[in-house]
N, C-alpha and C positions, 0 to 999 in steps of 0.2 A: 504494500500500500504506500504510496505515494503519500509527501509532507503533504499536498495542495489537496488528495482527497482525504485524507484524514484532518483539513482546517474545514474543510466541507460537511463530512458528516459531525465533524463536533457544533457547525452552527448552525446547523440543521435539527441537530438532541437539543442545542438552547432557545432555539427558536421553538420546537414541538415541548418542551417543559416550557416556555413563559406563557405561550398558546393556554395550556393546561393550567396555570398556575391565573391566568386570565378567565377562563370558562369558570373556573373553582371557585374565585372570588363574586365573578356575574352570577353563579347560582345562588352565592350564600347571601350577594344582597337582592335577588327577588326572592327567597323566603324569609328573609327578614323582613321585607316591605311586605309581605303574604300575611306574618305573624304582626305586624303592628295594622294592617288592615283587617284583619282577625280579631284583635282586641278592640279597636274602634268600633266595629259593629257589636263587640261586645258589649261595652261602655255604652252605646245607642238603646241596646237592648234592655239593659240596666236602669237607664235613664226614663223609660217607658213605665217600667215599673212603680222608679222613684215620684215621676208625675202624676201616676194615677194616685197613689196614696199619701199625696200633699193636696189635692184635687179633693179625694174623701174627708182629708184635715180639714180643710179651709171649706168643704162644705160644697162645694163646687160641683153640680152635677154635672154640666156641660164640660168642663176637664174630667171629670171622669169618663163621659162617654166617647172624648174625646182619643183613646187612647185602646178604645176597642173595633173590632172592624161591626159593622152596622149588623151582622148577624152575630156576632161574636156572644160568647154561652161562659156564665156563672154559674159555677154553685155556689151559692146565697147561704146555705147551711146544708150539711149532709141530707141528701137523698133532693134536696128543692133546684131546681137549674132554671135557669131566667135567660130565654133565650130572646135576641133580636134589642133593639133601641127603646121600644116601648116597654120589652118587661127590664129590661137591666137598668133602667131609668125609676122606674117602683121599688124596684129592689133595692138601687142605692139612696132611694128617696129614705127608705125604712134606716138604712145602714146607718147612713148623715146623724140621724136623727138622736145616734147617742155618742154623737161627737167622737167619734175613735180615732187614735191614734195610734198609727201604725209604725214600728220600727221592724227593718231585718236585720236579722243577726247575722244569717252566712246567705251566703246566695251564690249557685253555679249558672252559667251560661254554655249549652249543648248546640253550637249551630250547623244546619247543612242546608248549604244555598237560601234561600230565601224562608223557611223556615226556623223554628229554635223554641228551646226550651229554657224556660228561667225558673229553676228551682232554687225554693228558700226556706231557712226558718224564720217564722218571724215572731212579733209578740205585740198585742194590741191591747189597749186600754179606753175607756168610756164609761158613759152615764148610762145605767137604767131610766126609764122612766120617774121611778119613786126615789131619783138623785142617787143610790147605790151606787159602790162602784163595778166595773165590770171587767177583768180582766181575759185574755184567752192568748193562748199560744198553737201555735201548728207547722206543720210542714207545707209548702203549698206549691205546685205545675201549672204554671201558665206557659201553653203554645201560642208562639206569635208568630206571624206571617208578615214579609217584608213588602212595602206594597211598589207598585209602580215608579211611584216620585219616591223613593227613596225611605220613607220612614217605615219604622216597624210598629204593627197593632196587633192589639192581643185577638186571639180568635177563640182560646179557652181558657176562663182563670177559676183554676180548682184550690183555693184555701184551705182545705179541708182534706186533703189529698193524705196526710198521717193518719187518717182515723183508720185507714185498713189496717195497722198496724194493730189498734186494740182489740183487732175481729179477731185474732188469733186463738 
């Protein structure tokens, strides 16, 4: 082998490794930008949540209905589901009514395409009627649906979604 082709094939190995070493780095920044767009829609999804239960705070039913798609299905209490605008509208007219306040405690985000699941614990506090206080805690599955223009709405929000746990 000759000095001229062996200057040859060596910058031909350094050119096919910086090639390689270029591809490596362009793949590890579109999964980076994959995984920070992956959490942004997380954070999106999240924030859906956070608005509807500042919505139920502040008493607001047009932010709450806000924030579900116009067929989208509650369950209101174990076994009771309030489907469409007009009943989820009665349903959180009842909810409002003893001023709860909702906090979560943990909450996961499961998404595939336009689709996702926002599961939480949370823990809620309000008035009875006869001014008592009312506390309650649960696990709860809300699926939401990403819509067209971009925002995500809930299409089922199951609060209640722990109690199969006590059925055991």
């Amino acid at each position: 082998m000759t000095s001229t082709t062996f200057q040859r094939l060596l910058c031909l190995a350094a050119f096919l490794l910086g090639t390689q070493a270029i591809h490596a780095q362009s793949h590890s920044i579109q999964v980076n930008q994959a995984q920070k767009g992956q959490a942004m829609e997380q954070n999106q999804i999240h924030t859906v949540i956070e608005t509807n239960n500042a919505a139920v705070a502040a008493g607001d039913i047009e932010g709450v209905l806000a924030t579900f798609e116009p067929n989208g299905v509650l369950v209101g209490e174990p076994g009771m589901i309030a489907k469409g605008t007009p009943a989820l509208r009665e349903t959180f007219k009842q909810f409002i009514a003893i001023n709860p306040k909702i906090t979560i405690i943990n909450h996961d985000v499961i998404q595939a395409d336009d689709i996702a699941i926002h599961s939480s614990t949370w823990k809620m506090s309000g008035l009875a009627p006869d001014g008592s206080l009312i506390e309650q805690s649960g696990f709860s599955v809300v699926v939401l649906r990403k819509q067209p223009d971009g925002r995500w709405l809930m299409v089922i929000d199951n609060p209640f979604a722990g109690q199969l746990l006590s059925k055991n």
